[in-house]
DRENZAGU-853738 format. One record per residue (C-alpha): residue in one letter; x, y, z. Coordinates in steps of 0.001 Angstrom, whole numbers, padded with zeros to 6 digits, always signed. Each point is the difference from the previous one (the first is absolute). Last residue first. Layout:
REM residues N
AXYZ
...
This chain:
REM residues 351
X-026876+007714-029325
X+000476+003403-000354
X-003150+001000+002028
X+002299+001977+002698
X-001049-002424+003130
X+001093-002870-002880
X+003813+001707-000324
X+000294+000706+003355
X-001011-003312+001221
X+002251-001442-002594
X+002927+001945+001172
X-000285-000681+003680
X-000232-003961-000810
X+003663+001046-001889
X+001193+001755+003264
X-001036-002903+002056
X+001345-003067-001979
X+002861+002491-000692
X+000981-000164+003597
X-000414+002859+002117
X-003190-000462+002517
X+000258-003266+001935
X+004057-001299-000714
X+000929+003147+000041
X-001684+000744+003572
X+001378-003402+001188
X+003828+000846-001324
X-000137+003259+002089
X-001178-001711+003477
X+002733-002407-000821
X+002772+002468-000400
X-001439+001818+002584
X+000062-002768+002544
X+003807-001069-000911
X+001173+004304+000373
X-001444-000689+003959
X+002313-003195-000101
X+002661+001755-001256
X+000656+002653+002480
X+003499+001122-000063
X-000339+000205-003863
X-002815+001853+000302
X+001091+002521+002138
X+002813+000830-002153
X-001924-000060-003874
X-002545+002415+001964
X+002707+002486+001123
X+001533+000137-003283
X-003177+000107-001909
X-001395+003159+002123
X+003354+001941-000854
X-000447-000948-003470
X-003246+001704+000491
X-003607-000634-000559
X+000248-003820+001278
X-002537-002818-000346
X-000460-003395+002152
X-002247-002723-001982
X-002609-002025+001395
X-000833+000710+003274
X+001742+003639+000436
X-001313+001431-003107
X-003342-002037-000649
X+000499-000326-003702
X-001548+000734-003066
X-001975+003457+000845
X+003159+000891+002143
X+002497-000885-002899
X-002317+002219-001937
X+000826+003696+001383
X+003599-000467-000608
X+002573-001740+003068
X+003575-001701-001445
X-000089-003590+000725
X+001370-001935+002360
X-001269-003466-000761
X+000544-003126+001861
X-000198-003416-002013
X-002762-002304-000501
X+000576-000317-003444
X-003634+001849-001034
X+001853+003062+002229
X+002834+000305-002513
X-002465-000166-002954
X-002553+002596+001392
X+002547+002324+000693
X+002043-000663-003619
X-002725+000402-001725
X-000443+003896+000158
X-002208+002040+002779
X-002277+002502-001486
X-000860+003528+002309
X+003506+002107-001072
X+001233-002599-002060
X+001766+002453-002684
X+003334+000500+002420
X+000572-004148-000749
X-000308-001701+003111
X+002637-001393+002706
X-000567-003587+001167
X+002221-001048+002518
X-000047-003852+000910
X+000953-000509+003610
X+001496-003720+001018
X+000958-001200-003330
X+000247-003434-001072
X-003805-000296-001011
X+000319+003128-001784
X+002951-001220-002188
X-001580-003517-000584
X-002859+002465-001354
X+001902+002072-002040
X+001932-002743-001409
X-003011-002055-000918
X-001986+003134-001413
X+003277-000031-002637
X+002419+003102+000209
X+000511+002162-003311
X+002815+002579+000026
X+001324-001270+003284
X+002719+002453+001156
X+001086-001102+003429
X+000197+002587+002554
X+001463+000203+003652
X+002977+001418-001028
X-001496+002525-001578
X-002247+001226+002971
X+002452+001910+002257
X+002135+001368-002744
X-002268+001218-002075
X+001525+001455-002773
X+000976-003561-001025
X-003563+000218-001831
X+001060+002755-002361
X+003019-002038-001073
X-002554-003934-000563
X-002075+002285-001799
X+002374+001121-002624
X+001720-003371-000024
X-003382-001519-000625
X-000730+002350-003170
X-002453-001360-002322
X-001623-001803+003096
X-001081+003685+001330
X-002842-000075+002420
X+002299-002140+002473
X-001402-002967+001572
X+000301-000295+004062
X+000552-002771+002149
X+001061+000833+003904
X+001466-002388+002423
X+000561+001740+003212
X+001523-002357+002819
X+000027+002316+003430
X+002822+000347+001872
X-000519+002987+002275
X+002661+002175+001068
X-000556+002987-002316
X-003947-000025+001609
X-002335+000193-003144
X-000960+003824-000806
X+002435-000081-002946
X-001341-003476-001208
X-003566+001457-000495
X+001605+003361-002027
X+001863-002375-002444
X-002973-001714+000049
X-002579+002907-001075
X+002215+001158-002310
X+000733-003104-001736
X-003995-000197-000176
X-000476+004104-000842
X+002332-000637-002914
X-001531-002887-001636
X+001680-003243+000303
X-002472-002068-001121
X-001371-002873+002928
X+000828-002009+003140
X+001025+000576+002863
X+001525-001915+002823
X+000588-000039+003548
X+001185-002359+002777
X+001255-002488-002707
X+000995-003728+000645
X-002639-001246+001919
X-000426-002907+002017
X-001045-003414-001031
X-002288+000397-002869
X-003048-002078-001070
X-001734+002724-002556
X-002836+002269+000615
X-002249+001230-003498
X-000106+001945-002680
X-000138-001346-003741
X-002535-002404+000203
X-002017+002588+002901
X+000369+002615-003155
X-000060+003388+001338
X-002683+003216-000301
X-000100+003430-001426
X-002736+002609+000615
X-002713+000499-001382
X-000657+003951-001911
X-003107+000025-001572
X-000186+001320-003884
X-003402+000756-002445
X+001498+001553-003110
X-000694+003394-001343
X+003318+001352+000301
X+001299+002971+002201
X-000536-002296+002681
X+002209-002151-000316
X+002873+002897+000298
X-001526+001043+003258
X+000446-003400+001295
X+003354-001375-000581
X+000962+001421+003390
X-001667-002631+001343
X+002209-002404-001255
X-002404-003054-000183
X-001401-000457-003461
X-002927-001625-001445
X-001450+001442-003086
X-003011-000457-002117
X-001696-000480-003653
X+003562+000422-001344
X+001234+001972-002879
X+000584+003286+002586
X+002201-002147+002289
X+002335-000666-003006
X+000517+003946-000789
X+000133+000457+003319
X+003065-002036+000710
X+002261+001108-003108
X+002433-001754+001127
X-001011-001453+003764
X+002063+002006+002717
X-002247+002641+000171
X-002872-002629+000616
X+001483-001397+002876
X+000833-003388+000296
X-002070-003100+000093
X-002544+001992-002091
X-003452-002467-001025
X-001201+000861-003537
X-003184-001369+000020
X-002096-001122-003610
X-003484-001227+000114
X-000346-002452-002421
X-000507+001458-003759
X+003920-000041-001536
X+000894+001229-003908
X+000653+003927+001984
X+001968-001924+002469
X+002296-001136-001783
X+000113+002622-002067
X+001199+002286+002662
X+002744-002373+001016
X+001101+000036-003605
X+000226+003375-000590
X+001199+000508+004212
X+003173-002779-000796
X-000536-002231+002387
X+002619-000598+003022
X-002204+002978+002081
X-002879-002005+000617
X+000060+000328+003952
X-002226-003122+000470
X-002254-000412-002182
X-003854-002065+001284
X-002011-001320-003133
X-003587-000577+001639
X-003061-001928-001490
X+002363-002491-001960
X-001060-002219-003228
X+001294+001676-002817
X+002374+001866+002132
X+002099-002354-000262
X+000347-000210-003618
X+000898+003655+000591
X+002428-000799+002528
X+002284-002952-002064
X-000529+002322-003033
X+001578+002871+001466
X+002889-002208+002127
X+001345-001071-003189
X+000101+002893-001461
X+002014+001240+003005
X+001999-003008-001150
X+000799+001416-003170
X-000027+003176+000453
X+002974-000385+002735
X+002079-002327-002160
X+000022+002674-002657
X+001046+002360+002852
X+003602+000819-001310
X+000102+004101+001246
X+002976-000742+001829
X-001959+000898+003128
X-002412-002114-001483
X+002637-002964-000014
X+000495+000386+003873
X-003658-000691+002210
X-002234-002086-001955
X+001987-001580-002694
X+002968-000488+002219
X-002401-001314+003031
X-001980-002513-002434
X+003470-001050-001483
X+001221-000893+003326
X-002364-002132+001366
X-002751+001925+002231
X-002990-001706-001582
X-003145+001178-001540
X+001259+003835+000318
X-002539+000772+000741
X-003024-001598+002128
X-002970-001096-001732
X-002289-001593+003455
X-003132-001609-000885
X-002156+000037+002862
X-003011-001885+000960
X-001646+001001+003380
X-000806-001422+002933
X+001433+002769+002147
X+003111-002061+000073
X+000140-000054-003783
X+000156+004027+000300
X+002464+000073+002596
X+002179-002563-002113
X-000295+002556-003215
X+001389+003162+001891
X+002914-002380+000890
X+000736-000170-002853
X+000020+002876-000885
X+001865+001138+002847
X+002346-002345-001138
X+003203+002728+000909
X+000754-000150-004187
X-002668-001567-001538
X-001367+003512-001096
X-003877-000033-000559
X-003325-001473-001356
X-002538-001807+002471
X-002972-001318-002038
X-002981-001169+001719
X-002719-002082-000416
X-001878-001760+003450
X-001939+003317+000315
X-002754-000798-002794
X-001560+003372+000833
C-alpha cells in the first residue's frame, strides 16, 4: 500500500473533514482534503443550502461538478478515498463517482446512518464502512460490506485550555434542541435548590430555521430553561470552546439514538480542558474513567446534585478536567482514530 495518498472527501461545514485530513498527515501521510462547499461566502451557502429549496440548483451542478473531477483526478494517484457522510451529492452522481473510482473506497458515518439520506444505499457502493452509533449496526449488516464501529475523537487545534481569570458560567450546554435535551434541562434546573444563583448559559439550534418564531414559541414552554438559552443556529469551534473554557460544569446530554456511542461534543469539551457532566450510556465508561475523567448522571435528579457538589468543590472538578483532557489528548484525537482506521483497513486486506 503506498499509504502516504489519501483523499478525504466531505462537508466543510463543522471541518471534520478537515480535520480528518490533518490526522492523516500526522500519521505521516499525504492528504488531499476536497471539502464542500469550497468556501463559506455567501453565494456558496445560497447555492448549497437555499436556492435548491427553490428548486434553482444550476449553481449546485456546477460546482458539484467541480468537486467530481477535482476527486477523480485525485484518485488517479490515491490508495484510499475516505467520504465523510456523503449525503450533499446527489446519490446518481455519488454512485458514479465511485463506480469510475479503483482505490479503496470508505464511507466513514459522523452521524448515524438513519440520519444520512438514503444512508444505506451509499454504504452499500463502498468497499467499507465506519460508523459509531451503535445502533446503526443491524442495518449495516443487512449489506454485504465490511463495517467497524470507532468511535469519535476531537481536534487538539480546535480544543484546548485558554488563559482565563475566573469564570463566567457555572453551567452550560451546548447542542440541537431536541426534545429529550430541553427536557432533560428543564427537569435538571427543577431539582436545583430555588435559592441558588447559579449562571446558566445555554446555546441551542432549533431543527426548524424555516420557522424561528415557531421554535422560538414552543421553546418559551419551558419556563425554567428559556431564559437561559441563546439560539445559535451555527456556532464556530472557537465559540464553543471559549464557552467551555468559561464554564465551570459543561453538561452534555446525548441524542436518545446513542445508546453505547458517545457524540463529539464529549470528546471536544474534555480536549479543552474543561469539566464534563455528561449523560451516562454504555460507552462513556469504555471512553472515560467515570469519576477520574468525566462525572456522568442517569437522572436529572443525579445532575442536579452533581452540578451542586461540584461547584462547592472546584478544585476536585480542576483534577478531572485535566485527568479528562489527558485521556483525549492519548486515545481520541483524529491522529488516533484515523491510525485506528488504517490498521483496520490493512488487518482486513483492503489496503
Amino acid at each position: 500500500m503506498r499509504r502516504e495518498s489519501v483523499v478525504v472527501l466531505g462537508p466543510s461545514l463543522g471541518k471534520y473533514t478537515q480535520s480528518a485530513a490533518k490526522g492523516f498527515e500526522e500519521n505521516g501521510i499525504e492528504a488531499l482534503c476536497i471539502a464542500y462547499p469550497p468556501d463559506q461566502g455567501l453565494l456558496d451557502r445560497a447555492a448549497w443550502f437555499y436556492l435548491p429549496k427553490l428548486r434553482l440548483t444550476a449553481v449546485k451542478r456546477t460546482r458539484l461538478a467541480q468537486i467530481d473531477r477535482r476527486v477523480r483526478e485525485a484518485c488517479e494517484k490515491a490508495s484510499l478515498l475516505i467520504i465523510i457522510k456523503s449525503d450533499q451529492f446527489p446519490l446518481a452522481q455519488y454512485m458514479e463517482l465511485l463506480d469510475s473510482i479503483k482505490c479503496c473506497k470508505v464511507l466513514w458515518l459522523m452521524d448515524s446512518i438513519h440520519r444520512v439520506e438514503q444512508g444505506l444505499e451509499r454504504a452499500s457502493m463502498a468497499d467499507a464502512v465506519f460508523f459509531f452509533e451503535g445502533t446503526d449496526r443491524s442495518a449495516l449488516s443487512l449489506l454485504n460490506v465490511p463495517h467497524f464501529q470507532v468511535a469519535l475523537a476531537a481536534d487538539p487545534d480546535l480544543y484546548y485550555p485558554t488563559e482565563i481569570e475566573g469564570y463566567q458560567w457555572d453551567v452550560s450546554f451546548v447542542g440541537q434542541l431536541y426534545d429529550n435535551r430541553l427536557d432533560t434541562l428543564e427537569s435538571v434546573l427543577a431539582e436545583l435548590p430555588s435559592d441558588s444563583n447559579i449562571k446558566m448559559h445555554f446555546v441551542g439550534s432549533y431543527r426548524s430555521f424555516w420557522h424561528p418564531r415557531r421554535a422560538r414559541r414552543r421553546v418559551k414552554r419551558y419556563s425554567l430553561t428559556s431564559p437561559h438559552l441563546k439560539h445559535g443556529s451555527y456556532w464556530s469551534h472557537a465559540q464553543i470552546n471559549t464557552l467551555n473554557n468559561f464554564s465551570r460544569i459543561c453538561l452534555n446530554i446525548l441524542h436518545p439514538q446513542s445508546k453505547d456511542s458517545l457524540n463529539m461534543r464529549a470528546f471536544e469539551t474534555c480536549c479543552s480542558g474543561a469539566f464534563l457532566l455528561c449523560q451516562d450510556n454504555e460507552a462513556l465508561g469504555d471512553s472515560f474513567v467515570i469519576g477520574r475523567e468525566v462525572e456522568a448522571f442517569r437522572t436529572p435528579q443525579e445532575a442536579a446534585a452533581k452540578i451542586t457538589y461540584y461547584l462547592q468543590h472546584d478544585g476536585a472538578a480542576r483534577k478531572i478536567a485535566l485527568a479528562g483532557r489527558e485521556r483525549v489528548l492519548s486515545e481520541h484525537t483524529m491522529k488516533t482514530r484515523t491510525q485506528q482506521m488504517l490498521a483496520i483497513l490493512e488487518n482486513e486486506g483492503l489496503l
